[in-house]
LOKE-329254 format. One line per 10 residues: their letters; for each residue x, y, z of N, C-alpha, C. Coordinates in steps of 0.05 Angstrom, whole numbers. Each point is the difference from the previous one (the first is absolute). Layout:
// LOKE-329254
a	X:Y:Z:X:Y:Z:X:Y:Z | ...
END
This chain:
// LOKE-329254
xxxxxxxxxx	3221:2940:2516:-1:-9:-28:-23:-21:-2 | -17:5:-20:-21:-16:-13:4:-28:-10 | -15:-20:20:7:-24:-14:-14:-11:-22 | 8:-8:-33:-19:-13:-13:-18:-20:1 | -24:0:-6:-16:-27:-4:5:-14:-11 | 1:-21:6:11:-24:-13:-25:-15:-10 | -6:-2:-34:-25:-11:-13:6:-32:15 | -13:-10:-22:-3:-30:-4:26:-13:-26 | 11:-22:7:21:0:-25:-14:-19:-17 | 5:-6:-25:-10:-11:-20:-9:-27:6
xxxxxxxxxx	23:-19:7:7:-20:16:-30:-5:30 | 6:27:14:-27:-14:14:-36:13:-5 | 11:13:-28:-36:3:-7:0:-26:-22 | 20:-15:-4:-13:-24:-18:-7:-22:30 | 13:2:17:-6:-21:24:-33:7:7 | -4:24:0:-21:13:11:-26:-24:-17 | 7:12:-30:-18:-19:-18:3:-17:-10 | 12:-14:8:3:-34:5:-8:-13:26 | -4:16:19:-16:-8:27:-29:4:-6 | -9:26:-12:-21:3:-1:-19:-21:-38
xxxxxxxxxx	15:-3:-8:-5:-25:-23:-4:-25:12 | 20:-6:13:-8:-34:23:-25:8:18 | -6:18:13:-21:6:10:-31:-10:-15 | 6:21:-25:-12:4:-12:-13:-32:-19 | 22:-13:-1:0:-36:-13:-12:-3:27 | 6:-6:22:-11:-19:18:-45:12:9 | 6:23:4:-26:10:9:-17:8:-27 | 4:3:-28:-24:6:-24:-8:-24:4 | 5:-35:2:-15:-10:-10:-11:-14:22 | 8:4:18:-16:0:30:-34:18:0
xxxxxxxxxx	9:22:-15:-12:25:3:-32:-21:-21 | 2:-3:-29:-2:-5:-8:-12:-34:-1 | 10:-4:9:-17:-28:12:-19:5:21 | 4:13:17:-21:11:19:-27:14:-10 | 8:16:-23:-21:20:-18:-10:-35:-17 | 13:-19:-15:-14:-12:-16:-16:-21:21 | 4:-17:23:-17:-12:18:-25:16:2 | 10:25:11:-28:11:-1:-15:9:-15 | 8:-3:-32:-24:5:-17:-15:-30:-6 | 19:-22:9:-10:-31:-10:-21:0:21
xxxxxxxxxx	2:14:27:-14:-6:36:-21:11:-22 | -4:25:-9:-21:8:-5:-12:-14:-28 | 6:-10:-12:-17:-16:-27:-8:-16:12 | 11:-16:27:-14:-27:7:-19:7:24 | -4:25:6:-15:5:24:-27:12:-22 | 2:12:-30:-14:11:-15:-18:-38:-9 | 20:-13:-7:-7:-21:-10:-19:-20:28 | 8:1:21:-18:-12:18:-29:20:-5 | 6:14:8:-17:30:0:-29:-8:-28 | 14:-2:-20:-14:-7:-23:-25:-28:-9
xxxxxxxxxx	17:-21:23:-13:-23:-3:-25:0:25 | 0:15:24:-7:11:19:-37:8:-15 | 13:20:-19:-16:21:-13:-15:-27:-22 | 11:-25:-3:-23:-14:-23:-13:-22:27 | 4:6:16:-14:-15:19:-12:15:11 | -6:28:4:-24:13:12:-15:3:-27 | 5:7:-22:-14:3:-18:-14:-23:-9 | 7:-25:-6:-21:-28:17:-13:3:8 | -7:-1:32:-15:13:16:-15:19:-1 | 2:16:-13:-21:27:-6:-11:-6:-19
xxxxxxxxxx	13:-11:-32:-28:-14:-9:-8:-27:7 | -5:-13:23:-11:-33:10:-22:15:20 | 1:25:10:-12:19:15:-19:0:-21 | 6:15:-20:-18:16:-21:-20:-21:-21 | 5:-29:8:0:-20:-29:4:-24:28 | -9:-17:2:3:-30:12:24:-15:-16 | -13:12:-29:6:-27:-24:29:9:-12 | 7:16:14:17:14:-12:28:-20:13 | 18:-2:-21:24:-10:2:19:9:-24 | 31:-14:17:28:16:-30:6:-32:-5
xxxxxxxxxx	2:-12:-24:-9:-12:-10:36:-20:6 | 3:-20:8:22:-6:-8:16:-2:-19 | 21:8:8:18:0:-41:21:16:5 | 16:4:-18:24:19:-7:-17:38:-10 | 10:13:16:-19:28:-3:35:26:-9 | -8:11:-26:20:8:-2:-4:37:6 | 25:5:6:3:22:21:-7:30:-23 | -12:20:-3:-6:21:-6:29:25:3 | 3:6:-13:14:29:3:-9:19:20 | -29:0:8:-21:10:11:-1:-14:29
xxxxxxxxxx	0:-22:8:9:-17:17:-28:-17:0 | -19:5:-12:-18:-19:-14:6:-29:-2 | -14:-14:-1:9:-34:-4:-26:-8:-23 | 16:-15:-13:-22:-10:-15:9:-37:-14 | -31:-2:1:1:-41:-4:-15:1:-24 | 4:-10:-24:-23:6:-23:-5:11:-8 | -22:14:-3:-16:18:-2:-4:22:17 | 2:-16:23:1:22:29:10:16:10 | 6:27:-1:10:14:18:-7:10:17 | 20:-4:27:-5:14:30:14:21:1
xxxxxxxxxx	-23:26:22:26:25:2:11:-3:27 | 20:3:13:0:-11:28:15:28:17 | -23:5:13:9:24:17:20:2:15 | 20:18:-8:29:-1:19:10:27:2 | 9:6:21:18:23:-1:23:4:-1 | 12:-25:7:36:-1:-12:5:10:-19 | 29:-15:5:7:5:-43:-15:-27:-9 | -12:0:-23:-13:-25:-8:17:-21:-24 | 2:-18:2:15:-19:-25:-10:22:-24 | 24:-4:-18:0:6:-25:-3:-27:-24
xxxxxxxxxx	5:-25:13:-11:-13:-25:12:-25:15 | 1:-32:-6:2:-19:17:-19:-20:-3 | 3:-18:16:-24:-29:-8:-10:5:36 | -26:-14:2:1:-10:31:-20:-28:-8 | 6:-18:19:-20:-28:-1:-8:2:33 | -34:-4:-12:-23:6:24:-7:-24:2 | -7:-17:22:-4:-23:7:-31:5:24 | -21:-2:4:-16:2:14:-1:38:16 | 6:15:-27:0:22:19:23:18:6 | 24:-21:0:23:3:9:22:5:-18
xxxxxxxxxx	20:22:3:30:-9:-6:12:-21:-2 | 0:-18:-21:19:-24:10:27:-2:-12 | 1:13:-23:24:9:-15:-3:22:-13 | 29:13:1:3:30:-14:27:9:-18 | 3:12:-20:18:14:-6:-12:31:-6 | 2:23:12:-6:24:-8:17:21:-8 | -2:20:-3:16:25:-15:-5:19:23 | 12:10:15:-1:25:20:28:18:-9 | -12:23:-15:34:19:18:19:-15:-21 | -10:-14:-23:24:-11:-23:16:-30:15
xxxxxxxxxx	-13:-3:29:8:-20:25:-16:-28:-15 | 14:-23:-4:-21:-27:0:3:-5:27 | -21:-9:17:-21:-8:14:-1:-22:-7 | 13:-22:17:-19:-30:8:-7:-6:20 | -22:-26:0:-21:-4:16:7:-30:4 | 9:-14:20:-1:-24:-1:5:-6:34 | -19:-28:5:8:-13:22:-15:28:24 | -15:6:-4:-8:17:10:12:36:2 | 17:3:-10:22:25:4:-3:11:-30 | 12:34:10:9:14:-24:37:7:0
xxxxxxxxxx	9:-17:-22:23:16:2:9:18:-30 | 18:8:6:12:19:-37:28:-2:4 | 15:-8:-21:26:-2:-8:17:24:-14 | -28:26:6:13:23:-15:-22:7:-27 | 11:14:-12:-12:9:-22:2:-19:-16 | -12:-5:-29:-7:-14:-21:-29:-5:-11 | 4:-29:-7:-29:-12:-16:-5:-26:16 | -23:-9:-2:-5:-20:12:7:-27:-21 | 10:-15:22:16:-24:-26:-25:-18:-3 | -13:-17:-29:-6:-10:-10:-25:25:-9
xxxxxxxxxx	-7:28:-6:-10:17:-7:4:12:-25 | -23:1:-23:7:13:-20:-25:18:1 | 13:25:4:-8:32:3:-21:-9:29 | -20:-9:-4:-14:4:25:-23:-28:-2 | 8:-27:-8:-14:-23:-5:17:-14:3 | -4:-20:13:13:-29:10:19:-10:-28 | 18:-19:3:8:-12:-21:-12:-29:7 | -14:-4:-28:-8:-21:-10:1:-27:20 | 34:-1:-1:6:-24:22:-3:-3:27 | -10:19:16:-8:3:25:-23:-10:4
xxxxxxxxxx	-12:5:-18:-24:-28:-6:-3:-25:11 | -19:-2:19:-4:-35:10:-31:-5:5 | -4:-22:-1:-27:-10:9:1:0:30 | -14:10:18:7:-2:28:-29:0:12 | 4:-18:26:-32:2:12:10:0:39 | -16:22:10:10:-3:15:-1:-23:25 | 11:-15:5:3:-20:17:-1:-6:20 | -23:-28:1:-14:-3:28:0:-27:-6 | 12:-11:-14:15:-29:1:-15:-21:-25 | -10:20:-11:-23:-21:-24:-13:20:-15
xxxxxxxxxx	-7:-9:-27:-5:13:-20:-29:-7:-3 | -21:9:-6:-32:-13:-5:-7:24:-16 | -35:-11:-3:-10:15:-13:-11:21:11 | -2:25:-19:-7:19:12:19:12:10 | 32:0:4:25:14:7:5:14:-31 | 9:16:17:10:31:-24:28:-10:-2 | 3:-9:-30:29:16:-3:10:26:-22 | 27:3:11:9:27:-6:18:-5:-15 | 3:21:-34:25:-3:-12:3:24:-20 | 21:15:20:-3:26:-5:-23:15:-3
xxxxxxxxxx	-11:14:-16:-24:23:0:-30:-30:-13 | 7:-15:6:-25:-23:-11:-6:-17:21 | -28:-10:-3:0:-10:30:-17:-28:-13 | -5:-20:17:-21:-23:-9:-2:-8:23 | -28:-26:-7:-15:-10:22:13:-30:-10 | -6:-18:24:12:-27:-7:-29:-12:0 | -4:-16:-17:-18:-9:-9:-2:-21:4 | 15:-22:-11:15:-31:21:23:1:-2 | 5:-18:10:30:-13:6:-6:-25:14 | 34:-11:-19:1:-34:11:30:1:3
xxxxxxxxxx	11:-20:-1:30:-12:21:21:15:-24 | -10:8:-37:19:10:-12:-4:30:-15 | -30:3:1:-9:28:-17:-17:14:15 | -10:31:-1:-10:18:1:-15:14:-18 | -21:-3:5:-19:18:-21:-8:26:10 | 13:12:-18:-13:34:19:-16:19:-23 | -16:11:4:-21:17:-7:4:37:10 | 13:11:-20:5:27:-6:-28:15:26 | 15:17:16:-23:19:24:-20:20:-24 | 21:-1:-20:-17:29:-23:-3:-15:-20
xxxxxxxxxx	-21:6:-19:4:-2:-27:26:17:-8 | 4:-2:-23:22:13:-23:-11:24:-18 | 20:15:9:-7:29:-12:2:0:-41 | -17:-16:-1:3:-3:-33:-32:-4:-16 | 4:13:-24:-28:-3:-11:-16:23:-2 | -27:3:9:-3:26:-9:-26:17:31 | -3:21:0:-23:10:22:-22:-14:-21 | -14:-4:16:-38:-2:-14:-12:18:17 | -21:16:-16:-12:21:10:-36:-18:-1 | -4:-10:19:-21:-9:3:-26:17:-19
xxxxxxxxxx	-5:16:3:-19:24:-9:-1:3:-27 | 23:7:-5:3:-6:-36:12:-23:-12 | 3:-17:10:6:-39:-15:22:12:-7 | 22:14:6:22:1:-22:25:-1:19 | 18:-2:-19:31:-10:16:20:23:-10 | 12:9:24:22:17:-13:24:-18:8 | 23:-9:-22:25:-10:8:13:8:15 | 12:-12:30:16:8:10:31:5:-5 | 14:20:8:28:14:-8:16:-25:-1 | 13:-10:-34:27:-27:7:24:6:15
xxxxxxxxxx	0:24:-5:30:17:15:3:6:31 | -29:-2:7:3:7:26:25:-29:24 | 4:13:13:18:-9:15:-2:-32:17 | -34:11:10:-7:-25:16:-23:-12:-21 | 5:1:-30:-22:-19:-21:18:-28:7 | -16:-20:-2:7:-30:-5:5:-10:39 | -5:20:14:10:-12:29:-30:4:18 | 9:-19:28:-26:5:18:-14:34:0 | -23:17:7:-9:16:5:-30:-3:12 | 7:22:29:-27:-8:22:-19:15:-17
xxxxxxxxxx	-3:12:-14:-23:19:-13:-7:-18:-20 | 3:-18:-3:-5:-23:-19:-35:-13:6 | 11:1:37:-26:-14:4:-29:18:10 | 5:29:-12:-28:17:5:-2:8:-11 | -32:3:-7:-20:14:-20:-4:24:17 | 0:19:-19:-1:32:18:-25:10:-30 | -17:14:12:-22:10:-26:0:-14:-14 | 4:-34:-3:-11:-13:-25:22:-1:-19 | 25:2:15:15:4:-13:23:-28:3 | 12:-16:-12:9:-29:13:27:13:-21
xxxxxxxxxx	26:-8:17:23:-3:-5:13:-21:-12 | 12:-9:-19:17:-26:0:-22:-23:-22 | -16:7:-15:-20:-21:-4:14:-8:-27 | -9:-22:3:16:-19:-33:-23:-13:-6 | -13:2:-13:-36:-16:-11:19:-30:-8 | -16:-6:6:2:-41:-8:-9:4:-21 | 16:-21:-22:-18:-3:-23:29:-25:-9 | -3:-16:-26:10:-18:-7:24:25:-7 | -1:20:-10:28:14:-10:15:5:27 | -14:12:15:23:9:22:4:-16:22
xxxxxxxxxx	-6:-33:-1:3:-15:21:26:-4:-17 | 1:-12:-23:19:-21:-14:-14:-15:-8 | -23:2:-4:-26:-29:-7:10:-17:-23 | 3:-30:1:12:-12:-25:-36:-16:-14 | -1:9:-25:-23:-17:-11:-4:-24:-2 | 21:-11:13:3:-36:0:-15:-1:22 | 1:11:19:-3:-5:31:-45:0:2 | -17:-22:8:-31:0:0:3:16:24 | 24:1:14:-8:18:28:22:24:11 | -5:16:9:16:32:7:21:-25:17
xxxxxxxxxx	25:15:-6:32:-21:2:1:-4:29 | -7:-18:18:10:-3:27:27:6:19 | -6:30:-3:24:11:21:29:3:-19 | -3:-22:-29:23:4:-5:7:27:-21 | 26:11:-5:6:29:-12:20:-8:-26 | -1:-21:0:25:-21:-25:-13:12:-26 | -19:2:-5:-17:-2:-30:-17:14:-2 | 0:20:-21:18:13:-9:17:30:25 | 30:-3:-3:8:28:10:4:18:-7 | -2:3:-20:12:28:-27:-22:14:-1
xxxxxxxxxx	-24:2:3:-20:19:10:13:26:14 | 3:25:-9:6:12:14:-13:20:16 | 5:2:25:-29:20:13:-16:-21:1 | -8:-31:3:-10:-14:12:-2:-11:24 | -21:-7:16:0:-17:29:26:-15:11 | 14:-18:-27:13:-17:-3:29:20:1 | 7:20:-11:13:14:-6:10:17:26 | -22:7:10:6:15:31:17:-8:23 | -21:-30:-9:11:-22:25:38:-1:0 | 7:-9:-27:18:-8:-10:23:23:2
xxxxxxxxxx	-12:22:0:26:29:-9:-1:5:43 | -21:2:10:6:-6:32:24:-10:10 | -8:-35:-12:24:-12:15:26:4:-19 | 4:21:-10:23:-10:-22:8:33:18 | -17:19:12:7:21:16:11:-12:20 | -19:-19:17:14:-9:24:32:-13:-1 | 2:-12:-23:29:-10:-1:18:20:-1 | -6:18:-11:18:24:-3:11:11:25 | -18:-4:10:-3:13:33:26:-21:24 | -4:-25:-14:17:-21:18:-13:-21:0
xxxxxxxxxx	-20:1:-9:-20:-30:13:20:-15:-17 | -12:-37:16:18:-24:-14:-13:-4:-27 | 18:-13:-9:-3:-15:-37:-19:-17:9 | -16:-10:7:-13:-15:13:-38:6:1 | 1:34:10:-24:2:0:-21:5:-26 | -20:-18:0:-31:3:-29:-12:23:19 | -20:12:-19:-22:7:8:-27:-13:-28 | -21:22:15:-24:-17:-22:-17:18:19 | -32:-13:-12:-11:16:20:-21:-22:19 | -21:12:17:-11:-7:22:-8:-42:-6
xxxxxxxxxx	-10:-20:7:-8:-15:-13:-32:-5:24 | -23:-12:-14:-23:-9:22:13:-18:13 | 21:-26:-5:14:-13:12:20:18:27 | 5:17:-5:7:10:23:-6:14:19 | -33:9:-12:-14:14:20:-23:-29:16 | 1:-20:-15:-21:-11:10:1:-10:33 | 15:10:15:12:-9:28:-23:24:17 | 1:24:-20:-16:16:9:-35:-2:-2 | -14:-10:-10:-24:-11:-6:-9:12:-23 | 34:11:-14:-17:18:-29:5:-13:-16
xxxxxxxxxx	-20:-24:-7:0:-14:-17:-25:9:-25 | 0:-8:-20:-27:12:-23:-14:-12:7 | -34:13:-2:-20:-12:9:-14:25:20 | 26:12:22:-15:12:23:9:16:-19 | 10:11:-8:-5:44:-11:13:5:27 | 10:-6:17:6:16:20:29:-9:14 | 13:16:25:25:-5:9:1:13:27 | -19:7:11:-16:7:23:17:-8:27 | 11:-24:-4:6:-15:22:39:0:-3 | 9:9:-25:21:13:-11:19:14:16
xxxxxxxxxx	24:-1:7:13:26:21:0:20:-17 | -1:24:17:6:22:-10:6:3:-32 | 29:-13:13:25:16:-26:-4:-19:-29 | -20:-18:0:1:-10:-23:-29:21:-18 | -27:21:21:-6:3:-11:6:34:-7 | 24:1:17:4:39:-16:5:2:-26 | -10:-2:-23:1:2:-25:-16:-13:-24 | -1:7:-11:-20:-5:-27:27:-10:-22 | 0:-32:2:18:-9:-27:-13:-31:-7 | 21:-5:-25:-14:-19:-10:13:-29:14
xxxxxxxxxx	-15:-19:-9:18:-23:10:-3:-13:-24 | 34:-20:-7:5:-13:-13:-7:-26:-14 | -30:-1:11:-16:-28:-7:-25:5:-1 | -7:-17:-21:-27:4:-9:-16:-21:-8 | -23:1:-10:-18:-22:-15:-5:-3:-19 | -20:-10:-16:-6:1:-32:-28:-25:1 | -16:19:-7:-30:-20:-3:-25:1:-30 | -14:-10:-9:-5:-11:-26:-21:31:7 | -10:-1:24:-20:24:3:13:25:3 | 17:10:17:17:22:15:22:4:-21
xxxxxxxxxx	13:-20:-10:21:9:-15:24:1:14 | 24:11:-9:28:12:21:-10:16:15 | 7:-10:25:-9:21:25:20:11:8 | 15:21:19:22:7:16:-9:6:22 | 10:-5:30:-2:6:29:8:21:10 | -8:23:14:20:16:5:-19:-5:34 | 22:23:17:-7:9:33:-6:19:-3 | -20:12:12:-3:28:6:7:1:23 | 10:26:11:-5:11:22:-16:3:19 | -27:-8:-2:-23:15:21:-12:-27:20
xxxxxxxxxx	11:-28:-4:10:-13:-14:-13:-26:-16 | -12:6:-29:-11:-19:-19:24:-18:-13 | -4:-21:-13:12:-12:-19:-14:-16:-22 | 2:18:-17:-16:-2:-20:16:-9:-27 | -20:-6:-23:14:-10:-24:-10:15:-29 | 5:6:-15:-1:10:-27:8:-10:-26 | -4:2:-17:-1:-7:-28:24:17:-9 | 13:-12:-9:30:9:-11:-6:30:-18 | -16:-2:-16:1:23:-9:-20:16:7 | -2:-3:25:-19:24:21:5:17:12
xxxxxxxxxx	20:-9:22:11:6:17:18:16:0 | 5:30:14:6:19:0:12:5:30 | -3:-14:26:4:12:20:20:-8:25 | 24:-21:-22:15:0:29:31:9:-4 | 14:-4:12:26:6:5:28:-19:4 | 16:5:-11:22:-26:9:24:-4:17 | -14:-20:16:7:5:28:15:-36:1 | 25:7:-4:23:-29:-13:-3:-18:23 | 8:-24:1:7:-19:22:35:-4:-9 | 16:-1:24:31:-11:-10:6:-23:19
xxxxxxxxxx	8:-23:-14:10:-20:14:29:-1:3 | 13:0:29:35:-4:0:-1:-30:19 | 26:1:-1:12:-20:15:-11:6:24 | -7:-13:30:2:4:26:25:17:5 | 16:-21:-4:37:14:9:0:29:-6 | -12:-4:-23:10:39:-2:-12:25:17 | -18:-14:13:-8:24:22:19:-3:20 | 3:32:3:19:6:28:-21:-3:34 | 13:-9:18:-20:3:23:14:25:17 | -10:16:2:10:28:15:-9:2:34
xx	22:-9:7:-10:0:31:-19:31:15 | -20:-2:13:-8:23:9:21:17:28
END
């Protein structure tokens, strides 16, 4: 006689899948954590990988170009994996996956801070390391530009501030001009993207775009003539300084009288620092523009026409300075710098050829010192 098979009873196919459900709880998210480490291993090995790739690309153009450098500043991250400071865009050769959008801050070349977009992954950069907390946005990021308040004056630190030190504040840079035991005078690296092209060839001015993005802020294309062609030029004249008819002489450095000029010298200066506040700077900081009092340390005093003996960075640009003369023969004069490097003077309603290139005074205190 045939013995029956005996199935499974109800009782132990629910044991069955209730062993295999606890299984199933203990090892998915085992499983699963193992699969998500290793997609973070790989954003941060893409992300070393990436910064790797803006340091050979350095190098290949310092190869190609001596003069060639990435400019310090906050450089914001491309969809493309592009970086760009200003005006500037870099393409940066990589074969990873490349950031999709993110900030990075370049210090001599270098990585020194990061938030990027890999893989929908934020990517930070600090203290030398990359880590990621997972997917998201980078915190203090709106869409793919710093927030405002991340903003600081910072220089990097070697135990003292002088002249001729770069500082950095956010995508704007300046030269220190003097300093004493409470203030800082710093002098914009660019003129200001405001005013109009002059087309040397035909005397005429086309207005530059109000809407564009980087109008009213630093820009390096400010300071070159390409075909006769000059960027950024604001002609001197009693209308577009602020000129007051009380005044026998062009207003010494100061921007008080009159300000309601709009699209004036005076006006530029003034909507700048009213940008920079926006940005974070203190309630604290004036601007204005260049004074002969502050260049005179340099030997560019009126008289020589020249600034020869000048560093560098005071003569990359063609702008005006804030002080002037007035004579029974000459009339109102105005001073500007050239570039090549002259310092010359003009007749208020002559003059057609410089650019405005702000001075801002802050507190000392408010500069950050950034250890190297």
């Amino acid at each position: 006689m045939k013995k029956k098979k005996k199935g499974f009873t109800l009782i132990e196919l629910l044991a069955i899948i209730v062993i295999l459900a606890i299984i199933a709880v203990i090892t998915v998210p085992i499983i699963l954590n193992i699969i998500e480490n290793s997609k973070r291993g790989a954003v941060i090995d893409s992300a070393y990988g990436y910064k790797d790739s803006i340091n050979k690309y350095y190098v290949t153009e310092l190869a190609k170009n001596s003069e060639f450098a990435l400019s310090n500043g906050v450089y914001t991250v491309n969809n493309d994996g592009s970086i760009k400071n200003g005006d500037n865009t870099y393409t940066i050769p990589f074969s990873g996956t490349k950031p999709s959008g993110g900030s990075i801050t370049l210090k001599n070349n270098e990585i020194t801070d990061a938030c990027i977009i890999i893989d929908e992954y934020a990517v930070t950069y600090e203290d030398g390391k990359f880590t990621t907390n997972g997917k998201g946005i980078c915190d203090g990021m709106i869409g793919d530009e710093p927030t405002l308040s991340q903003y600081e004056f910072v220089k990097e630190s070697d135990g003292d501030i002088k002249i001729g030190d770069e500082i950095i504040f956010g995508t704007e840079n300046f030269y220190v001009v003097s300093v004493n035991a409470n203030k800082v005078v710093l002098l914009a690296k660019y003129n200001l993207y405001v005013g109009n092209k002059y087309d040397r060839n035909t005397e005429t001015y086309t207005p530059l775009d109000k809407n564009d993005s980087k109008y009213g802020l630093q820009s390096e294309i400010t300071k070159y003539v390409e075909n006769k062609v000059d960027i950024g030029v604001v002609p001197f004249s009693k209308t577009v300084y602020g000129y007051n008819e009380e005044y026998d002489e062009a207003p010494q450095g100061t921007i008080e009288e009159p300000t309601n000029e709009k699209y004036s010298i005076a006006y530029y200066v003034k909507e700048y620092v009213n940008k920079l506040k926006e940005m974070g700077a203190p309630d604290s900081i004036t601007g204005r523009l260049l004074l002969d009092s502050d260049i005179s340390q340099y030997d560019c005093t009126f008289g020589g026409d020249t600034c020869e003996m000048a560093p560098y960075w005071l003569q990359s640009s063609s702008y005006w300075l804030g002080s002037g003369y007035s004579s029974s023969v000459d009339g109102l004069m105005e001073h500007i710098i050239f570039s090549d490097p002259n310092y010359e003077t003009y007749n208020v309603d002559e003059a057609d050829g410089g650019g405005v290139r702000p001075v801002i005074e802050i507190n000392l205190s408010d500069i950050k010192m950034q250890n190297t």
